[in-house]
DONU-15432 format. One record per residue: x, y, z of N, C-alpha, C in turn; residue number from 1; residue in three letters. Coordinates in steps of 0.05 Angstrom, whole numbers. Layout:
N
X, Y, Z, X, Y, Z, X, Y, Z, NUM, ALA
...
END
This chain:
271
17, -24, 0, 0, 0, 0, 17, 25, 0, 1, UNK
4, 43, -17, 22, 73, -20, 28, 80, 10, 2, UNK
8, 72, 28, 17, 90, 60, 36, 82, 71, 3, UNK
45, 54, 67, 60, 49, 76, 92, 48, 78, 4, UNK
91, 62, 47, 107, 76, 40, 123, 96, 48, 5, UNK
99, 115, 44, 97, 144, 56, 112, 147, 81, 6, UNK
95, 130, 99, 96, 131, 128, 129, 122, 144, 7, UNK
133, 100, 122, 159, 84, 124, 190, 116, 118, 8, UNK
181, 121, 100, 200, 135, 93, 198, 164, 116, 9, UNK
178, 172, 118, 173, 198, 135, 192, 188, 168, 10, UNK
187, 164, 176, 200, 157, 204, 225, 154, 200, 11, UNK
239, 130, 177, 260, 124, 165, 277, 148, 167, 12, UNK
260, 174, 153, 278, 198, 152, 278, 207, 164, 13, UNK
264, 209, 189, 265, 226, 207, 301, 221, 223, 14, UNK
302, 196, 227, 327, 183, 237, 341, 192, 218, 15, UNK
345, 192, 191, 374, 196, 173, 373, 229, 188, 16, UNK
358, 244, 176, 359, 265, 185, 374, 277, 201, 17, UNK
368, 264, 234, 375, 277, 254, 409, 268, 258, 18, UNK
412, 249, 249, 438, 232, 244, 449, 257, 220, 19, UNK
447, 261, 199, 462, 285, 184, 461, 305, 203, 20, UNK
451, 316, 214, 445, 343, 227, 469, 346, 249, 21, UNK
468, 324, 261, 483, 322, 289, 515, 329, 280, 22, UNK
519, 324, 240, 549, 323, 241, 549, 364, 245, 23, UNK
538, 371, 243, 539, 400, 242, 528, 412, 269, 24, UNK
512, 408, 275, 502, 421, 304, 485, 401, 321, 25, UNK
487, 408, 349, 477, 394, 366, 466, 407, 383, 26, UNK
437, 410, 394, 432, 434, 426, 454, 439, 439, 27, UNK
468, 408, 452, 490, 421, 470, 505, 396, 468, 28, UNK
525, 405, 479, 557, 383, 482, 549, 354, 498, 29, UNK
556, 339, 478, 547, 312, 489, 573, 304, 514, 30, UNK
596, 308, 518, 609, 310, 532, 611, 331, 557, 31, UNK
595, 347, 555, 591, 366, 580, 569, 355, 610, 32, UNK
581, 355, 626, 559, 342, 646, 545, 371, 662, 33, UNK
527, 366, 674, 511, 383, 689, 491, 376, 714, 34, UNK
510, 364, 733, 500, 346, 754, 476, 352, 776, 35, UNK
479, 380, 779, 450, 396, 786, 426, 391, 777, 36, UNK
427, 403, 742, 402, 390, 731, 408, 354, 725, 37, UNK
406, 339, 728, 403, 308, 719, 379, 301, 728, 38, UNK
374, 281, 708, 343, 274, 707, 321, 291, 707, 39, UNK
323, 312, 691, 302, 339, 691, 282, 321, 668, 40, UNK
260, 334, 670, 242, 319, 646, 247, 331, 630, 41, UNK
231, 328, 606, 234, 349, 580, 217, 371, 580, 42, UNK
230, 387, 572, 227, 421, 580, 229, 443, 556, 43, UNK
226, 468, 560, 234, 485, 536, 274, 484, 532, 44, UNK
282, 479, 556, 311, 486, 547, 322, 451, 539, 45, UNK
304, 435, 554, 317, 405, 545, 291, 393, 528, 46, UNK
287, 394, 501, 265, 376, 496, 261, 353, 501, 47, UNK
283, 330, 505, 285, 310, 519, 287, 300, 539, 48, UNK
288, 327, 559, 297, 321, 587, 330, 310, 591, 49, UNK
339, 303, 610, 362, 302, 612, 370, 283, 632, 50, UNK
390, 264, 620, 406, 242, 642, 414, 245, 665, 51, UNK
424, 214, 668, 445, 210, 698, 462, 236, 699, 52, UNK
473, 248, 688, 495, 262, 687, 486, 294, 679, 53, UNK
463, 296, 668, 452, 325, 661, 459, 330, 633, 54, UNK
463, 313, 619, 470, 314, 591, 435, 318, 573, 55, UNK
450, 327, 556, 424, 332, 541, 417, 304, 529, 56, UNK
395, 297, 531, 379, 276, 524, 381, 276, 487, 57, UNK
369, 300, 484, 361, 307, 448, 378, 301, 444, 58, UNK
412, 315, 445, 440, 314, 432, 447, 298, 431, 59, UNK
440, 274, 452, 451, 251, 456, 437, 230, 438, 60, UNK
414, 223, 430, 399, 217, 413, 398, 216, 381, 61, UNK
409, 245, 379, 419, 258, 353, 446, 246, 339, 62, UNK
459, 245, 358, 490, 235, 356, 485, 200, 353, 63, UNK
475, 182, 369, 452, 162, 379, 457, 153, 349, 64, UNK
433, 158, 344, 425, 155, 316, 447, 160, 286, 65, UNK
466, 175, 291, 487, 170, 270, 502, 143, 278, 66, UNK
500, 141, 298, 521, 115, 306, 513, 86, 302, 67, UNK
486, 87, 309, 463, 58, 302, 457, 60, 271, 68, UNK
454, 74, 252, 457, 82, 229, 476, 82, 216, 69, UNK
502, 87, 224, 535, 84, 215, 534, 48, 217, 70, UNK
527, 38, 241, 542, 9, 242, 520, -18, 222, 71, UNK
495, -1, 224, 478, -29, 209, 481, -17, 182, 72, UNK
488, 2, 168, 484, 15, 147, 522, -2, 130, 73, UNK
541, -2, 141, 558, -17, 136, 562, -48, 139, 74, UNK
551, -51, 164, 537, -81, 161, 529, -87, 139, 75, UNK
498, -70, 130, 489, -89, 108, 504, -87, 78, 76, UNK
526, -57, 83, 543, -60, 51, 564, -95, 52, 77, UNK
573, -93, 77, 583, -119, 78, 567, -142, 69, 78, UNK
539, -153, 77, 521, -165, 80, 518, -170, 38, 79, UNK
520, -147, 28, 516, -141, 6, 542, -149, -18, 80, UNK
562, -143, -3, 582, -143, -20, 594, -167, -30, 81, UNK
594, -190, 0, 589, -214, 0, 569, -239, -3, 82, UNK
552, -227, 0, 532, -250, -7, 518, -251, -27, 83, UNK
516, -218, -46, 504, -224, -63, 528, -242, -87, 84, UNK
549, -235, -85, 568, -250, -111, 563, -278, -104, 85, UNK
565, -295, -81, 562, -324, -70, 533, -323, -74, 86, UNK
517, -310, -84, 491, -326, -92, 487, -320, -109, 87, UNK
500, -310, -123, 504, -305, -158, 524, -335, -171, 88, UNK
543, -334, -157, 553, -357, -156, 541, -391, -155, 89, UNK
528, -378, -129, 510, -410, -133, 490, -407, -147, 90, UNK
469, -400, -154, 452, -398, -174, 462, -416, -197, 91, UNK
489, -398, -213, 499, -402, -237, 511, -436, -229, 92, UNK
514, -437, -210, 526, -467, -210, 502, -485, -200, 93, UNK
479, -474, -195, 460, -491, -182, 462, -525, -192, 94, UNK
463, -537, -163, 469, -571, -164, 484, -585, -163, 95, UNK
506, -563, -160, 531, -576, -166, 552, -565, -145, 96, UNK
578, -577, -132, 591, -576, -114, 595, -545, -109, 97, UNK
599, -533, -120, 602, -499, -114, 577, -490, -98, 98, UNK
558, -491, -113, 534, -491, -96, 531, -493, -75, 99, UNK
533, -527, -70, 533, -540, -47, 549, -529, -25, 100, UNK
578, -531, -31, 592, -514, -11, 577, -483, -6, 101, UNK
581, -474, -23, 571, -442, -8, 547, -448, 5, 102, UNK
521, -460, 1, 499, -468, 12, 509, -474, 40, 103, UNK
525, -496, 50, 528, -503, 69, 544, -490, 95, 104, UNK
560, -473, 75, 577, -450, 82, 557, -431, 100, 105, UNK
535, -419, 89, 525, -401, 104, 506, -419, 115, 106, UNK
492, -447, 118, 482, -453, 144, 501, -456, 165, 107, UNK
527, -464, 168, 548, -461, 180, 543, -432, 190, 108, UNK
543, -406, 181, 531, -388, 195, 513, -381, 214, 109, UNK
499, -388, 195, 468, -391, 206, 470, -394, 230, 110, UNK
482, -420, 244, 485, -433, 272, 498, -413, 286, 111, UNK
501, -393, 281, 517, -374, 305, 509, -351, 306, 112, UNK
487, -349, 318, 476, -317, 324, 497, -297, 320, 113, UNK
487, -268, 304, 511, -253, 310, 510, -231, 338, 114, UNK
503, -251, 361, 505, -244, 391, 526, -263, 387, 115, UNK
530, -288, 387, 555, -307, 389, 572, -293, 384, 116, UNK
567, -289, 346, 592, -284, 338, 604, -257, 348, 117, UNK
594, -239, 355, 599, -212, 373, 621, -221, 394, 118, UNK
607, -243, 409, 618, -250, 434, 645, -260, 424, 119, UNK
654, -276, 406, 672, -290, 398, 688, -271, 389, 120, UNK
689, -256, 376, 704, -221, 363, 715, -207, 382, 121, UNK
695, -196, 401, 702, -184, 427, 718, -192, 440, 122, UNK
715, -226, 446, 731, -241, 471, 768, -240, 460, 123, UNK
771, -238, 424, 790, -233, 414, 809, -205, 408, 124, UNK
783, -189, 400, 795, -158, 394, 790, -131, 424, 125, UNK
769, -139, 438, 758, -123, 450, 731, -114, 438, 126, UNK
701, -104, 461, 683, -91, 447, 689, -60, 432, 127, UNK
676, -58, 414, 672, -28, 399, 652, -33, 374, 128, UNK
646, -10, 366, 628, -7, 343, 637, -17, 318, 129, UNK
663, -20, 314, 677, -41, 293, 673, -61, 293, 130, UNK
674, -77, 318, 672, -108, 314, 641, -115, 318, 131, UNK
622, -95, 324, 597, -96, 315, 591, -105, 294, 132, UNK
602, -83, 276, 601, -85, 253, 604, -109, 235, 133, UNK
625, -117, 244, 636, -150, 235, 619, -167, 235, 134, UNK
606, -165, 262, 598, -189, 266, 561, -187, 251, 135, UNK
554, -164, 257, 536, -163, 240, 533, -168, 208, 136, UNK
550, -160, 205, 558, -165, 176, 554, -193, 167, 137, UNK
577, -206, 182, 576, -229, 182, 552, -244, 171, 138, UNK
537, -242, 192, 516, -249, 201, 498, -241, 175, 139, UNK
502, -223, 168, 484, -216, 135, 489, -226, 110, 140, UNK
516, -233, 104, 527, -249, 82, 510, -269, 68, 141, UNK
501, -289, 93, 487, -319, 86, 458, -304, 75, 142, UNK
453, -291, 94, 411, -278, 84, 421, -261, 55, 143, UNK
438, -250, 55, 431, -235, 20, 444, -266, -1, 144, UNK
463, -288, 11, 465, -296, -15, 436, -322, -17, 145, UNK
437, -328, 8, 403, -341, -1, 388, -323, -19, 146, UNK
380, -303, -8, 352, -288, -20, 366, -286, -48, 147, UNK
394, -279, -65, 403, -280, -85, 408, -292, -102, 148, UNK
415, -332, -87, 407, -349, -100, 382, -354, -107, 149, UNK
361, -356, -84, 334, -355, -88, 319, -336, -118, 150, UNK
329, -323, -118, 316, -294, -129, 330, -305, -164, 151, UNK
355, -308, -168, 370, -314, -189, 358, -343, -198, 152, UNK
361, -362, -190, 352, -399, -201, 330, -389, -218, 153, UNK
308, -378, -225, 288, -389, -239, 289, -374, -261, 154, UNK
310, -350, -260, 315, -336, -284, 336, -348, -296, 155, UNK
353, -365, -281, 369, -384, -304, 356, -408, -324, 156, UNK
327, -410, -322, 316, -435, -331, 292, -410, -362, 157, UNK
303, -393, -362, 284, -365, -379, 295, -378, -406, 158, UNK
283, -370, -432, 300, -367, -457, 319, -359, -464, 159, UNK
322, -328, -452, 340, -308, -456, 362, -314, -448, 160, UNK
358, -328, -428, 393, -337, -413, 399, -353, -437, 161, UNK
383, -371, -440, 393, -396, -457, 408, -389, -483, 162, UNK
393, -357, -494, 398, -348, -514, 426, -341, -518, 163, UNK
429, -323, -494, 455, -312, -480, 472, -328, -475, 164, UNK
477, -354, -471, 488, -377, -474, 496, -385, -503, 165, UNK
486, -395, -516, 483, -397, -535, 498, -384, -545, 166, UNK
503, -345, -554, 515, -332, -562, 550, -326, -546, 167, UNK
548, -346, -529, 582, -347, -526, 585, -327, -499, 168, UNK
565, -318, -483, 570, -311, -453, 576, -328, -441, 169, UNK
595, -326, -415, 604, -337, -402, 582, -338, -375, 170, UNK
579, -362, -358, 567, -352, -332, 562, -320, -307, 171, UNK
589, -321, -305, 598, -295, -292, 578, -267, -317, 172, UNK
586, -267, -333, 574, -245, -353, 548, -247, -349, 173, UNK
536, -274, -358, 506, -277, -356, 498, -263, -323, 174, UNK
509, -274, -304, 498, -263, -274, 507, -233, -279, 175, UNK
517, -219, -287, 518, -190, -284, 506, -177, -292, 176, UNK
502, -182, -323, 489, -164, -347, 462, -176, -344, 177, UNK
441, -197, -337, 416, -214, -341, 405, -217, -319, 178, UNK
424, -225, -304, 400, -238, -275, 413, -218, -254, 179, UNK
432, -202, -246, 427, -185, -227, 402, -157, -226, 180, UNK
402, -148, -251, 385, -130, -268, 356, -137, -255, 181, UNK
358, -165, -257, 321, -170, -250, 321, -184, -216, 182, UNK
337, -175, -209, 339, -187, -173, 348, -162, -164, 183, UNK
348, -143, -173, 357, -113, -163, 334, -99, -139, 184, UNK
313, -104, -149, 283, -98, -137, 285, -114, -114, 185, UNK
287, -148, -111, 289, -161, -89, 317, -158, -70, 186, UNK
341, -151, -80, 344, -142, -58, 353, -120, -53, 187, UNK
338, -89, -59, 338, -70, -39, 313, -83, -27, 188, UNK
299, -87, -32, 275, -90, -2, 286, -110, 14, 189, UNK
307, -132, 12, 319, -145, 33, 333, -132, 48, 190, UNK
353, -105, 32, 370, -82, 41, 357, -74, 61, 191, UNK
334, -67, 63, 318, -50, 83, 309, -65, 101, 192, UNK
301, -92, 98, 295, -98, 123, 324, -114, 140, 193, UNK
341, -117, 121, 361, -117, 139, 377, -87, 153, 194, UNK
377, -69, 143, 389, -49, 155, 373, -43, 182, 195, UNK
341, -43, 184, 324, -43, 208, 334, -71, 225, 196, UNK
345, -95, 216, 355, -107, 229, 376, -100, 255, 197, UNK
399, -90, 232, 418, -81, 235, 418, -59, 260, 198, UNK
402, -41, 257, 396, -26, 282, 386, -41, 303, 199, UNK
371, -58, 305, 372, -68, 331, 387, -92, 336, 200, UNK
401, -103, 322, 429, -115, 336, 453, -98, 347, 201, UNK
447, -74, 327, 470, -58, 338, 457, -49, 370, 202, UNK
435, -33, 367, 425, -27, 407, 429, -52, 415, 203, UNK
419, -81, 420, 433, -102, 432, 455, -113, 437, 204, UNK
482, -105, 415, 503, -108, 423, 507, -79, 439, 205, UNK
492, -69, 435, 507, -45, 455, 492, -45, 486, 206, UNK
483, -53, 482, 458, -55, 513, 477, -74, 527, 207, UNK
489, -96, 521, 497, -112, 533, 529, -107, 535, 208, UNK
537, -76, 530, 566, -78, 531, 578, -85, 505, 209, UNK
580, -96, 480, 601, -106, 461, 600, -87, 440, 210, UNK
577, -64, 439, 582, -53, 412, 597, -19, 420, 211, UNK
583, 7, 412, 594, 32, 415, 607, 27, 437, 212, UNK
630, 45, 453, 635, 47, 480, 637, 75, 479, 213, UNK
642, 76, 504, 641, 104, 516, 668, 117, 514, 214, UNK
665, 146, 505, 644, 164, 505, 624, 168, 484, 215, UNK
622, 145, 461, 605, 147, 443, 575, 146, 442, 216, UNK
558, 162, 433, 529, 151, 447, 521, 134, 431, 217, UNK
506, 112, 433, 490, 95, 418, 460, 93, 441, 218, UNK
435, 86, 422, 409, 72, 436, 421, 65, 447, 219, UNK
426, 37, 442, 429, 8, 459, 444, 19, 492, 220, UNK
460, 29, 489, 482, 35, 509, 461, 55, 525, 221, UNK
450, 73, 515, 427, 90, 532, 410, 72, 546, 222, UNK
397, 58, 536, 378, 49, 551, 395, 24, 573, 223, UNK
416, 13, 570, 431, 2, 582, 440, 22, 605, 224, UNK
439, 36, 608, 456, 69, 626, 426, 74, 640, 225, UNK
401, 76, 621, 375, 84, 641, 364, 68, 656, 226, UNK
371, 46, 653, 351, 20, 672, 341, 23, 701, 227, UNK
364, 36, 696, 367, 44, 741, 351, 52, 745, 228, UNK
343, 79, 729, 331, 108, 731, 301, 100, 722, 229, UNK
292, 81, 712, 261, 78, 697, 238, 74, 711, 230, UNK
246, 74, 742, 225, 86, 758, 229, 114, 765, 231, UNK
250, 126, 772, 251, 150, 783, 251, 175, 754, 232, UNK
266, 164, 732, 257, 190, 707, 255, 169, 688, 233, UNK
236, 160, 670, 233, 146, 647, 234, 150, 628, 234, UNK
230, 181, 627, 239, 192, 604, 273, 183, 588, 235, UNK
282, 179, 610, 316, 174, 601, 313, 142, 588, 236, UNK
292, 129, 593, 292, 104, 574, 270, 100, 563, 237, UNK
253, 114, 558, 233, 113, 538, 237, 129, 514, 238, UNK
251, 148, 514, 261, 166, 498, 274, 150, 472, 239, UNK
300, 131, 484, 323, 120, 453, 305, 92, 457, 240, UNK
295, 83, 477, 273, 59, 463, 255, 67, 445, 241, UNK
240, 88, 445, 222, 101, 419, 232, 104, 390, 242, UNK
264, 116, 397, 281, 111, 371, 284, 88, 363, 243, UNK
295, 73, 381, 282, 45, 358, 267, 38, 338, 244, UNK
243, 37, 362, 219, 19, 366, 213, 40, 326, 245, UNK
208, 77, 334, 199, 84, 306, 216, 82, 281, 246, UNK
255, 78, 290, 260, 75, 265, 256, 42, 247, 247, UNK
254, 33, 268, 260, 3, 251, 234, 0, 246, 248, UNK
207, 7, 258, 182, 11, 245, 176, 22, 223, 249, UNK
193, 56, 225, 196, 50, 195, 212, 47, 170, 250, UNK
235, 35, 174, 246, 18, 155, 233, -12, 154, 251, UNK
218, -27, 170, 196, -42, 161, 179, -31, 139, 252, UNK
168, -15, 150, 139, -2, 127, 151, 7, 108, 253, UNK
184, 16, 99, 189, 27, 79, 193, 0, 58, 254, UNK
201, -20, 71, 218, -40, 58, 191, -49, 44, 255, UNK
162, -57, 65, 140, -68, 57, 123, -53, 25, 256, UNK
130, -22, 39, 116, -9, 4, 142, -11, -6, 257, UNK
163, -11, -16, 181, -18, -34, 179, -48, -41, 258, UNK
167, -65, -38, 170, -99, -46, 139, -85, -57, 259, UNK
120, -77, -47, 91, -73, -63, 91, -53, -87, 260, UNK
115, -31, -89, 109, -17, -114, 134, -33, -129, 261, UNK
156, -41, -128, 168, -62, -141, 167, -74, -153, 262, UNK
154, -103, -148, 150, -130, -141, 129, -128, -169, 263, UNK
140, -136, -191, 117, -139, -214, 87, -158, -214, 264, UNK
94, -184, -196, 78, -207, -192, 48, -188, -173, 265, UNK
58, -163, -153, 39, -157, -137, 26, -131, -153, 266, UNK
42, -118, -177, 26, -99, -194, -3, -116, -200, 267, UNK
9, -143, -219, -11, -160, -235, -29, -162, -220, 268, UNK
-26, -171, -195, -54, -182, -172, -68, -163, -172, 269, UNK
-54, -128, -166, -81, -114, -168, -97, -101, -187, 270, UNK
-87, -111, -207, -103, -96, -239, -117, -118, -249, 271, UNK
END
């Protein structure tokens, strides 16, 4: 549905937004404390009210959001970079040992949450927003080359390939010039709902300690920092839980009207 579109992108942006904005201005210094006011609600001088520490809530949020947006947004180029060629790959080899291996390759993934694999990175490099990254990444490789094998196999069984065969293309050529062209549509809408992924693995690795550290702000790490305080000011954790909760809401709804104005099979259904 068109609204969902609409609506997807209006929330979606609201987060890019505030994430560009922050590289230029912020209400106030995310590193400045103000231990008098802490825990003030939201006000004319704090619209977010203000933390453990008297930090501005908004600034912190603003900044927040470039950082949960920096780490799933490279995630899923990784997620992308790798998995779509290995399911371009297997497609073109469908049935046969190349296949097989890469197939088995990313259920071999599969089996390791990228909370494991976080844990396993960390226990080696130390936590930070890098090895977030990794491990999310990781973790995305196997879902874009499925959805890319998936998406590719039934366009190799078309005429045109056969044609294209026929006239002395090689495999590799055929997957670039033929069947990425028409799997382009399926996966940006996988793009999107992995990048809404991606944000909330990134607040969960950071909630739990392994992703941003400090002094960097991230959600996850906010609401990790408010828990204490969620009876006495809740504002300080209902605030970057709402960022969540509305961006990955709407990078859902954006991803959902992007697969519906897309998606040629769902034009046909409604005409």
């Amino acid at each position: 549905m068109k609204w969902t579109l609409i609506l997807g992108a209006i929330l979606a942006g609201l987060a890019i937004v505030a994430a560009a904005v922050s590289f230029v201005w912020i209400p106030y210094d995310i590193l400045g404390t103000d231990v008098p006011n802490k825990l003030q609600p939201p006000s004319a001088g704090h619209w977010f009210g203000t933390d453990q520490y008297g930090r501005d809530i908004l600034s912190l949020v603003m900044v927040g959001a470039r950082t949960s947006i920096a780490v799933a947004l490279v995630a899923v180029g990784i997620g992308m970079g790798f998995g779509v060629p290995l399911g371009l790959i297997a497609a073109a080899n469908r049935g046969g040992w190349v296949d097989e291996v890469i197939m088995r390759g990313n259920d071999l993934i599969f089996a390791f949450p990228s909370l494991v694999i976080a844990i396993l990175i960390t226990a080696a490099f130390g936590p930070s927003a890098v090895n977030a990254i990794i491990a999310i990444g990781i973790f995305n490789i196997p879902v874009f080359a499925r959805v890319t094998r998936g998406g590719a196999m039934p366009i190799w069984t078309l005429d045109y390939i056969r044609a294209a065969r026929v006239a002395g293309k090689n495999r590799a050529r055929i997957s670039v010039e033929h069947v990425l062209p028409h799997i382009a549509n399926l996966l940006i809408v996988q793009g999107t709902i992995q990048f809404s992924l991606g944000i909330l693995a990134e607040a969960g690795l950071s909630y739990v300690g392994l992703g941003a550290q400090s002094p960097t702000p991230s959600w996850g790490r906010m609401l990790a920092e408010a828990q204490t305080f969620v009876t006495l000011a809740p504002h300080v954790a209902v605030i970057p839980g709402l960022c969540i909760f509305l961006t990955v809401l709407g990078l859902n709804l954006l991803g959902d009207g992007l697969r519906d104005a897309l998606d040629p099979r769902l034009k046909v259904m409604r005409t």
